[in-house]
C-alpha positions in Angstrom: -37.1 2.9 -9.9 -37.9 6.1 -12.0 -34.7 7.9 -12.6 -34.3 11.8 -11.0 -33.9 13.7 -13.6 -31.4 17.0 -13.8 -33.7 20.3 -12.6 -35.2 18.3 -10.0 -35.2 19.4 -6.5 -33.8 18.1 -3.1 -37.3 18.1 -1.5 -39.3 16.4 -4.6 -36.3 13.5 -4.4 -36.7 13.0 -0.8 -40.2 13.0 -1.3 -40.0 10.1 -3.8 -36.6 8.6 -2.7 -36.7 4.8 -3.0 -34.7 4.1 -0.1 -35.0 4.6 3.7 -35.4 8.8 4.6 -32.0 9.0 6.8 -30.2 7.0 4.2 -31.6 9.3 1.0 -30.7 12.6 3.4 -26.9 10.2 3.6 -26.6 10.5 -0.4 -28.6 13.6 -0.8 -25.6 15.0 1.2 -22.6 13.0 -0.5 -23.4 14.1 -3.9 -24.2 17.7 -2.8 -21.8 18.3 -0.4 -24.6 19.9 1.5 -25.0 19.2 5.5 -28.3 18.2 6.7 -29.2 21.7 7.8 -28.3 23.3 4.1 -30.4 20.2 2.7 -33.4 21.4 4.8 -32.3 25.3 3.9 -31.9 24.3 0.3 -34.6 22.0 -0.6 -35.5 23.7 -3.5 -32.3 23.2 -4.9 -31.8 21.6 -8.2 -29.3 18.5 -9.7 -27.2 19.3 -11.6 -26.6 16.3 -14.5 -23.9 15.5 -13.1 -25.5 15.1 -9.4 -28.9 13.4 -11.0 -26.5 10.8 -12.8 -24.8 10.3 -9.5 -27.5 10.2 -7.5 -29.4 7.7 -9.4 -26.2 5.1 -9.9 -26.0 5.3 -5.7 -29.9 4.5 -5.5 -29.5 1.8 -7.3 -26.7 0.3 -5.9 -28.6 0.9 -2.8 -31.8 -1.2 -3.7 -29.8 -4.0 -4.9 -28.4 -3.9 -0.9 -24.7 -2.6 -1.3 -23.4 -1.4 2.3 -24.2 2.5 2.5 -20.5 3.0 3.9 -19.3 1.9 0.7 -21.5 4.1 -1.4 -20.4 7.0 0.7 -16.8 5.7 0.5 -16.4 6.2 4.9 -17.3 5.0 8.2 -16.7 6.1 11.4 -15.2 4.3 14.3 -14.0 4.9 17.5 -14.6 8.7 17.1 -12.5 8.8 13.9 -13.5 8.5 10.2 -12.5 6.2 7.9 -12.3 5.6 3.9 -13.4 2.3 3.0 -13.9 0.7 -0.1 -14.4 -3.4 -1.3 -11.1 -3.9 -0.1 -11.5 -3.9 3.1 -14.1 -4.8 5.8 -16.9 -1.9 7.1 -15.5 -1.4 10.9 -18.3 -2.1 13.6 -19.0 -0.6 16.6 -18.4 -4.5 18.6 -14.7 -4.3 17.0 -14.5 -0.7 19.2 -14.2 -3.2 22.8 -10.9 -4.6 20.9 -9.3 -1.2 21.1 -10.6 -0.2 24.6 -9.5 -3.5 25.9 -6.1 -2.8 24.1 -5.8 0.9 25.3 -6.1 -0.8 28.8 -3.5 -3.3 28.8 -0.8 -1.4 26.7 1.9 0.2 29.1 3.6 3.7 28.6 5.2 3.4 25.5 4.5 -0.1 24.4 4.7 -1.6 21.5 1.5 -3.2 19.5 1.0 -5.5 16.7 -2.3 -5.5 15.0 -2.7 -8.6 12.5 -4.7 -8.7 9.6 -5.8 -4.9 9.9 -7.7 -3.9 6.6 -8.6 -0.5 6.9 -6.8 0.1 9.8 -9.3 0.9 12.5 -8.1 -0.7 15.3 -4.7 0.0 15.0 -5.0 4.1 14.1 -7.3 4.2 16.9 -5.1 3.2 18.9 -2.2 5.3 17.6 -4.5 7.8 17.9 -5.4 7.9 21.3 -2.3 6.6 22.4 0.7 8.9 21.2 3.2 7.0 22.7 2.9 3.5 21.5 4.7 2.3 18.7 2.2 0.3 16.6 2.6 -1.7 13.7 -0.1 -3.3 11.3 -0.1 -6.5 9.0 -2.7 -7.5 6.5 -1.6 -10.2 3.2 -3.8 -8.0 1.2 -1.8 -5.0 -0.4 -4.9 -3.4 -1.7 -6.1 -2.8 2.4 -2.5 -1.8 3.3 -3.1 1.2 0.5 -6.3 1.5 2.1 -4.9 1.6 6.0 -2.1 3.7 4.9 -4.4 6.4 3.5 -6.4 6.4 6.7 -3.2 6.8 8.8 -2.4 9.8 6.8 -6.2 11.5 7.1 -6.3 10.7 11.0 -2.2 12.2 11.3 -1.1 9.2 13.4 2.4 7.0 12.5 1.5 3.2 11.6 4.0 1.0 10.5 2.3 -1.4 7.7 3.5 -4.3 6.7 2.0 -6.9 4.1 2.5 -10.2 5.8 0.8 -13.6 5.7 -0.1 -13.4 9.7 3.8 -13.5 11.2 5.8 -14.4 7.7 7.4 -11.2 7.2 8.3 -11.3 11.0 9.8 -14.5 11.3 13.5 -13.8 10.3 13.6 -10.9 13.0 11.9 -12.7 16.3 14.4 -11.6 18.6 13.7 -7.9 17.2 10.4 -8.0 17.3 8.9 -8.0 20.5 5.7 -6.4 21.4 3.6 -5.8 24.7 0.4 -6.1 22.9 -1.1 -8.3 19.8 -4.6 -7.9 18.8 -6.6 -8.8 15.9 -9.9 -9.0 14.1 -9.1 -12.1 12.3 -11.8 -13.9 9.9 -13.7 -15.7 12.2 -17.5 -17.1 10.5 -17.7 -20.5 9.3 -17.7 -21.3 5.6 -21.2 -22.2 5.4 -22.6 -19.7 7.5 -26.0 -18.4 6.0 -25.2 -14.6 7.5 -22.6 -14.9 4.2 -24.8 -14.6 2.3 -27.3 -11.8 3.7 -26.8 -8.2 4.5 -24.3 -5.9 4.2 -21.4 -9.2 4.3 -22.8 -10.1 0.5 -20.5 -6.8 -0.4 -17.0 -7.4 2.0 -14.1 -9.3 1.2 -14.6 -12.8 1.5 -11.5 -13.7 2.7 -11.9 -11.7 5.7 -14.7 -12.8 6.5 -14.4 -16.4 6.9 -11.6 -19.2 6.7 -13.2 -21.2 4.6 -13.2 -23.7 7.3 -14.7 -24.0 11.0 -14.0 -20.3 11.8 -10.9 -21.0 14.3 -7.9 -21.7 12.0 -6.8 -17.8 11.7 -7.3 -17.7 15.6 -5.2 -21.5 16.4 -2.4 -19.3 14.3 -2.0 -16.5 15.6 -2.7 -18.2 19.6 0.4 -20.5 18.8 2.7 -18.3 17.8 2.0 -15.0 19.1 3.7 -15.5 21.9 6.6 -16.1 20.0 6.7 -12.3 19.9 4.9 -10.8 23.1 7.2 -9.6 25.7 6.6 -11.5 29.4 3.7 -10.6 30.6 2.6 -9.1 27.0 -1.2 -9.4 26.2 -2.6 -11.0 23.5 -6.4 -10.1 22.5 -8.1 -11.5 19.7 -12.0 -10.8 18.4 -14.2 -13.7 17.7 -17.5 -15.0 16.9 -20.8 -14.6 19.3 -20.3 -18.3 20.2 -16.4 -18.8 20.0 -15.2 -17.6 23.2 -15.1 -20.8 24.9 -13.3 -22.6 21.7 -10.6 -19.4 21.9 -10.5 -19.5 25.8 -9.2 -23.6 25.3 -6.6 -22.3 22.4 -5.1 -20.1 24.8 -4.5 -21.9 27.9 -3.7 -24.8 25.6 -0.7 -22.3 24.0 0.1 -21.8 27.8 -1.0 -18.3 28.4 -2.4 -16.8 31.6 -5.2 -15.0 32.7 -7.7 -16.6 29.7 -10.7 -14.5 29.9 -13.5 -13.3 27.9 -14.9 -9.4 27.6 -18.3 -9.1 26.7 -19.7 -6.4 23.9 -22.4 -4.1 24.3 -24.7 -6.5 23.1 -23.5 -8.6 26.4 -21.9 -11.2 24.0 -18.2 -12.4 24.7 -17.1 -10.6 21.7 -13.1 -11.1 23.0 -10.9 -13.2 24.5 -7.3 -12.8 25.1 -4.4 -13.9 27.3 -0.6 -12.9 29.2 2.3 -14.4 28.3 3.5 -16.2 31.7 7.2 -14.9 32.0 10.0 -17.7 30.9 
């Protein structure tokens, strides 16, 4: 890759740029601070050293296949930006049918526990939309609670975080904590699964991406002993793997909920299955 050089302009770099056009445009814009208009209206614009030196770090980084939301440091989900970094997992647009399907089985008020929330997507989304829930997130990872916290703060919604290994730092107060709603992204791909290895998952946390195991040991967890703190009649929900559903459909009536069922994405996969605890 020859390297831009500072004096040289927007257009001759988008010209030569040795990534994709929209994604040059993406970092064009990041390191100038110029929408896509101004980088049309300003093509003769010149880098600074500063902005060449930048620029040519997030090329690279590029070509060698790093995830473009973590070279522009955000990501938007569920109308809402936000920051990611290594820490934490890129939120996807399948993970957005979790929070609709949440937003329709939390009642006025309710209470929602979101395990293992990395960046916090799912559970500031539904803060967000949904003033008057109480939510709370858990992740074991302190460096995605900083993460979730900041994104709380950016998108002004309150999120309780808590760094727990899935229920641990819940278990001396079951009786207090109660909720109407548990969801979750939990890892979910198989160890050996050869999409570890390829794309944009080469760059995200390991950890929560897989279990190092047959995919399902995060979801038996959190099936057998979520209802440990779901209200009756509470949901739980849980995302899983294109060709899981059936698997997480057995853990759940096996753990004695009700109403097993399956949601499919936009993709028409069942992307998540969940279940009501029956009343006592």
């Amino acid at each position: 890759m020859t390297p831009i050089l500072a004096g040289t302009t927007i257009a001759a770099v988008m010209q030569r740029a040795p990534v994709e056009q929209l994604e040059a445009r993406m970092l064009i814009g990041h390191v100038t601070q110029l929408t896509r208009v101004q980088l049309i209206t300003q093509a003769e614009r010149a880098f600074s050293d500063a902005e060449a030196t930048q620029l040519n770090t997030l090329f690279q980084r590029r070509v060698a296949g790093e995830p473009m939301a973590y070279l522009l440091g955000e990501r938007e989900f569920f109308g809402l930006t936000f920051k990611v970094d290594p820490a934490v997992l890129i939120p996807r647009p399948d993970t957005e049918l979790l929070v609709e399907l949440a937003l329709q089985h939390l009642p006025q008020d309710g209470r929602v526990l979101d395990m293992g929330t990395g960046s916090g997507a799912i559970a500031i989304a539904i803060a967000h939309t949904r003033r008057d829930a109480q939510v709370t997130a858990l992740d074991v990872s302190e460096s995605a609670l900083l993460v979730a916290q900041s994104n709380a703060q950016n998108n002004q919604v309150e999120v309780e975080f808590l760094r727990s290994d899935w229920f641990t730092a819940l278990a001396e107060q079951v009786a207090e904590q109660q909720f109407d709603l548990i969801v979750s992204n939990p890892p979910y791909i198989v160890a050996d699964d050869r999409h570890l290895s390829e794309g944009d998952l080469r760059f995200e946390p390991i950890d929560a991406l897989t279990d190092h195991a047959d995919g399902l040991s995060a979801l038996r967890i959190i099936s057998k002993q979520a209802a440990d703190y779901l209200s009756d009649d509470g949901w739980l929900l849980m995302e899983h793997g294109y060709d899981q559903a059936e698997a997480v459909r057995d853990l759940l009536k096996q753990d004695g909920y009700t109403e097993v069922q399956s949601w499919r994405d936009l993709a028409n996969i069942e992307r998540v299955s969940g279940g009501k605890k029956s009343r006592a």
